[in-house]
PAVEXLUM-162018 format. One line per field, with one value per residue: residue number from 1; y, z, x of N, C-alpha, C in turn. Coordinates in Angstrom, 3 decimals, padded with zeros to 6 digits. Layout:
PAVEXLUM-162018
resi <- NUM,...
n_north <- Y,...
n_up <- Z,...
n_east <- X,...
ca_north <- Y,...
ca_up <- Z,...
ca_east <- X,...
c_north <- Y,...
c_up <- Z,...
c_east <- X,...
END
This chain:
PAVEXLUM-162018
resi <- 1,2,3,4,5,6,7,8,9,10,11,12,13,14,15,16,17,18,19,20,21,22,23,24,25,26,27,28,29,30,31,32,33,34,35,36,37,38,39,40,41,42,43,44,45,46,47,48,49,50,51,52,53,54,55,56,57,58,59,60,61,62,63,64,65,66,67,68,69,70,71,72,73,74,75,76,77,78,79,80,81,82,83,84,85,86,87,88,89,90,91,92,93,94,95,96
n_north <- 123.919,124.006,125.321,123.727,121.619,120.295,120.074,117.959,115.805,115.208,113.972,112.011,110.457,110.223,108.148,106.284,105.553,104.718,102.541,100.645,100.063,098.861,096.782,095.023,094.706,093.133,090.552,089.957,089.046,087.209,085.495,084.905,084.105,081.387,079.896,080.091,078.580,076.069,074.836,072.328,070.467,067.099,066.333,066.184,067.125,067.254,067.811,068.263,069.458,068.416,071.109,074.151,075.739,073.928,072.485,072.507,070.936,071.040,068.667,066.824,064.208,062.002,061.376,063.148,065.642,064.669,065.015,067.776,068.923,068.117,069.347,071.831,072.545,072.098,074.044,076.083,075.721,075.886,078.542,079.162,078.483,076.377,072.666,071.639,069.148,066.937,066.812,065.520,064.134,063.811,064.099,062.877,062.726,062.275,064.129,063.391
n_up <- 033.147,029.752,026.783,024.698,025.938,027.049,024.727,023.837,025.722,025.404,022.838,022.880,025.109,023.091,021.187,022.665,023.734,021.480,020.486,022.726,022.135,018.947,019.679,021.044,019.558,017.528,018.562,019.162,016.309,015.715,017.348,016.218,013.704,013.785,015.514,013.129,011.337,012.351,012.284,011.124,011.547,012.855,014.242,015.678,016.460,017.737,017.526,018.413,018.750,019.673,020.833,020.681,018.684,018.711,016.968,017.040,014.896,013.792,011.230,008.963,009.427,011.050,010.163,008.888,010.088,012.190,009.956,009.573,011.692,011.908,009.532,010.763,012.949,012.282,010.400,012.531,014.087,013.130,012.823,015.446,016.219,017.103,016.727,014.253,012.741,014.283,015.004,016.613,016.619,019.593,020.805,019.371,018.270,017.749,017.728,019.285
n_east <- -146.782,-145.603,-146.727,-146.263,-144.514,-147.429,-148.828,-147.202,-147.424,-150.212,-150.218,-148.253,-150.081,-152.463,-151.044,-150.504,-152.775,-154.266,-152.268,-152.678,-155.750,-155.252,-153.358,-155.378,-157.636,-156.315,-155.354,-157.853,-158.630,-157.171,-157.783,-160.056,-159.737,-158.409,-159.600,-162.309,-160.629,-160.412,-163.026,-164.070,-163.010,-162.214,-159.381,-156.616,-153.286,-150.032,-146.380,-143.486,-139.585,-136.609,-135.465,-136.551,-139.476,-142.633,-145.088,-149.140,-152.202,-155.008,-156.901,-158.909,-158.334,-156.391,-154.057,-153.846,-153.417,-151.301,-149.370,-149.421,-148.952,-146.142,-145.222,-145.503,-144.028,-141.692,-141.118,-141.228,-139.581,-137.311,-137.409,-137.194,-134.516,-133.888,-133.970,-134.815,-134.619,-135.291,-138.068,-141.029,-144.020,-145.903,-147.905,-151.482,-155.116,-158.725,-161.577,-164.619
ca_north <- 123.328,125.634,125.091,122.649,120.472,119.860,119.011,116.581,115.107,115.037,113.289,110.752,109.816,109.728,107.612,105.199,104.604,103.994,101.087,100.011,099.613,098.474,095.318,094.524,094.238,092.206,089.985,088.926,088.821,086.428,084.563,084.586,083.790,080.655,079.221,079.629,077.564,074.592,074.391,071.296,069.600,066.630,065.611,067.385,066.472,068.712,067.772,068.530,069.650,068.759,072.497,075.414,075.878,073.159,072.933,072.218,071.212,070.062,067.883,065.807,062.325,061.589,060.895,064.839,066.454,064.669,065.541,069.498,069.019,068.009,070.290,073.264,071.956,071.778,075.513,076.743,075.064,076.623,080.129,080.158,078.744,075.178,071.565,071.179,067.756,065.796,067.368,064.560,064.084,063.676,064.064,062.835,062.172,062.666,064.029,062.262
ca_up <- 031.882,028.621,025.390,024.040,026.743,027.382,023.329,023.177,026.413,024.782,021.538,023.603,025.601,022.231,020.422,023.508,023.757,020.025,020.474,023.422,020.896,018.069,020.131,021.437,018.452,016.702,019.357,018.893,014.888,015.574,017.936,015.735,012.590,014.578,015.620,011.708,010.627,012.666,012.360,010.660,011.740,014.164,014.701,015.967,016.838,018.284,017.254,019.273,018.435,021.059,020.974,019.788,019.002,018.353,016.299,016.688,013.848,013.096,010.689,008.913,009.489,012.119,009.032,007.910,011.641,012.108,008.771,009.444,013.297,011.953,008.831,011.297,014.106,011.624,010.105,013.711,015.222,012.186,012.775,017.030,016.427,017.393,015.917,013.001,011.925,015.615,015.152,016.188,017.142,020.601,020.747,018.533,018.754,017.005,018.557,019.107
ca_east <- -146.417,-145.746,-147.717,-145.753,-144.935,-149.003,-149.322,-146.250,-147.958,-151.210,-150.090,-148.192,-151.114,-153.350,-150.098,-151.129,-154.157,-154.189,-151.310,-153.453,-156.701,-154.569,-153.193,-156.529,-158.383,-155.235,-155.468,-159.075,-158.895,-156.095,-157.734,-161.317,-159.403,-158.143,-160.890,-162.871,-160.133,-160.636,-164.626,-164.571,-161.596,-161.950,-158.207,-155.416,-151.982,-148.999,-145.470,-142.411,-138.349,-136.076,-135.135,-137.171,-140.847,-143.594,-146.763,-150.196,-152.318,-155.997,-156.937,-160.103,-158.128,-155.704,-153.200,-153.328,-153.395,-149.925,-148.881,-149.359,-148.244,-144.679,-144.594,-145.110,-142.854,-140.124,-141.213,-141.477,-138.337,-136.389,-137.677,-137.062,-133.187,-134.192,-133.540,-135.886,-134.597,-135.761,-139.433,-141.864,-145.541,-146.474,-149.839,-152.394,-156.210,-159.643,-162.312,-166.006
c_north <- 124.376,124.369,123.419,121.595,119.384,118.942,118.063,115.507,114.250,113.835,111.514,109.971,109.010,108.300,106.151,104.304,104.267,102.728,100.258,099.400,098.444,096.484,094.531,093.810,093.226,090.707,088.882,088.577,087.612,085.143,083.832,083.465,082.166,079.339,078.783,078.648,076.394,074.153,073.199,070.292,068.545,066.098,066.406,066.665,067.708,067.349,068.693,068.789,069.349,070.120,073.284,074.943,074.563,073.585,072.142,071.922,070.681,069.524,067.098,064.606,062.752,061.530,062.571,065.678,065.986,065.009,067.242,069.620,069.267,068.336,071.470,073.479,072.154,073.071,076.200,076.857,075.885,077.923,080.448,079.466,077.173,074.172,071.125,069.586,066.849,066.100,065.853,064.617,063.226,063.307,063.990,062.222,063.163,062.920,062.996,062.558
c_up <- 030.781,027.906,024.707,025.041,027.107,025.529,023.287,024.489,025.915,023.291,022.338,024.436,024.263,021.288,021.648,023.723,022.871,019.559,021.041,022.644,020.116,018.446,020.854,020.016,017.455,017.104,019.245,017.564,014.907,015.838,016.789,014.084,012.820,015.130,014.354,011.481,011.100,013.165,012.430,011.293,013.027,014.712,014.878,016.797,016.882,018.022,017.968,018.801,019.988,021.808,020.224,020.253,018.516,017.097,016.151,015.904,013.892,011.840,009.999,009.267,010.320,011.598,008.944,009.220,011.963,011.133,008.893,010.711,012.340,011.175,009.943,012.052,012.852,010.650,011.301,014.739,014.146,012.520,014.185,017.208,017.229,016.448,014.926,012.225,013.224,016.302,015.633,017.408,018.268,021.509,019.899,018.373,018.164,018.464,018.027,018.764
c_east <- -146.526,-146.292,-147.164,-144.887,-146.433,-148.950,-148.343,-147.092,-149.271,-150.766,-149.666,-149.209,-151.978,-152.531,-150.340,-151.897,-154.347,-154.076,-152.331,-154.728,-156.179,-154.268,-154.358,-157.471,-157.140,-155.220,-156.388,-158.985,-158.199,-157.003,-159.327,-160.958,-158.916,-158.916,-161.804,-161.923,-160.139,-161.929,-164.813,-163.969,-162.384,-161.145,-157.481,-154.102,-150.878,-147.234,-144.750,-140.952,-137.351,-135.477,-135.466,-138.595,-141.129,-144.662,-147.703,-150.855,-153.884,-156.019,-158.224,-159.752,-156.716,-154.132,-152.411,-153.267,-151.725,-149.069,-148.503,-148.973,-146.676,-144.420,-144.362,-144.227,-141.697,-140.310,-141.030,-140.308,-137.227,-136.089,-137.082,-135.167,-133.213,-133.473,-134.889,-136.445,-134.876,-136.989,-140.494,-142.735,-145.267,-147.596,-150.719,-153.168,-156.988,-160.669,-164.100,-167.372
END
C-alpha cells in the first residue's frame, strides 16, 4: 500500500466507527427521551389509516390518549403518502 492509500483507508475506517457511535447513542436518547415522556401517563391508544403510518399516543384520561392517537395518525399517514382522512382508533385502554 503507498502513503496515501493507508491514510484514505485510515480516515474511512475512523469516518465509521464514528457513524457507528453516532447511531448508537441517537438511538438510546430517542428511546430515553420516549419513555420520560410517558412517566405519568396511564392511557394510551394507537389509531390506524387504512394506508400509511399510524400513531400511538399516551394520555392522563382515555379521552386525551385517543385525541393524540388520531392527531398523529393523521400527521403520520400524511407524511408516509397514506390516507389521512380514514385515521381511526383501534386500540384504547388505561392502565391499573
Amino acid at each position: 500500500m503507498t502513503g496515501t492509500q493507508c491514510s484514505s483507508w485510515v480516515l474511512l475506517s475512523l469516518l465509521a466507527i464514528n457513524l457507528a457511535l453516532t447511531a448508537g447513542c441517537a438511538g438510546k436518547a430517542a428511546t430515553a427521551r420516549y419513555s420520560a415522556s410517558n412517566t405519568g401517563s396511564a392511557c394510551y391508544a394507537k389509531a390506524l389509516p387504512t394506508v400509511g403510518e399510524g400513531g400511538l399516543a399516551w394520555g392522563d384520561s382515555l379521552s386525551m390518549a385517543r385525541k393524540k392517537s388520531l392527531d398523529n395518525c393523521i400527521r403520520y399517514a400524511g407524511r408516509s403518502g397514506g390516507t389521512p382522512d380514514t385515521c381511526q382508533v383501534v386500540l384504547a385502554q388505561c392502565r391499573h
